[in-house]
C-alpha angles and dihedrals in degrees: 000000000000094000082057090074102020106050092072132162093239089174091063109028113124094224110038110194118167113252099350107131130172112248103160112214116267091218125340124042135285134203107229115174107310098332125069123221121217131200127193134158112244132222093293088052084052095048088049104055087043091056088048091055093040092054085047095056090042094051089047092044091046103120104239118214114195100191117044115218117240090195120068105191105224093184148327095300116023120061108192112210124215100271104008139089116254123268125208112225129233112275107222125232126339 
C-alpha cells in the first residue's frame, strides 16, 4: 500500500509539487491537494465485524461445564455407563 503513493514518475508527472505523494487514507478521510479521499469499509467489512461479535458473545454465553457425567440416564429405569451395555435396575416391591 504505501509503495502505491510513494513510488511516483516525477519526470513525467503533469503537476510536479515538491513532496507532495499520494497515501490514500486506510479508513477516515483525508484532505490532498483540492480534493479530499475517503475511505469506508462496505457491506462485507461490516459482515465481518458482525461475525466476529457475534463468535465473541457465543464463546462468552457458552454454558461451561466444568465435570463431565459418566452416566447418561435412557430412561427411568436403565443408566447406561461410557463403554458398557445397559442395565435395568431392580423394581422395587409388587
Amino acid at each position: 500500500e504505501y509503495d502505491y503513493g510513494h513510488n511516483l514518475d516525477m519526470e513525467h508527472a503533469i503537476i510536479k509539487i515538491p513532496g507532495m505523494s499520494y497515501q490514500p487514507p486506510l479508513l477516515g478521510s483525508k484532505q490532498l491537494l483540492n480534493f479530499t479521499a475517503t475511505s469506508l469499509p462496505g457491506i462485507g467489512g461490516y459482515l465481518m465485524a458482525a461475525s466476529a461479535l457475534a463468535g465473541l458473545i457465543a464463546i462468552f454465553l457458552a454454558p461451561r461445564s466444568t465435570k463431565r457425567s459418566t452416566g447418561v440416564k435412557t430412561n427411568e429405569n436403565t443408566v447406561q455407563k461410557s463403554g458398557s451395555n445397559p442395565v435395568a435396575k431392580p423394581s422395587v416391591g409388587v
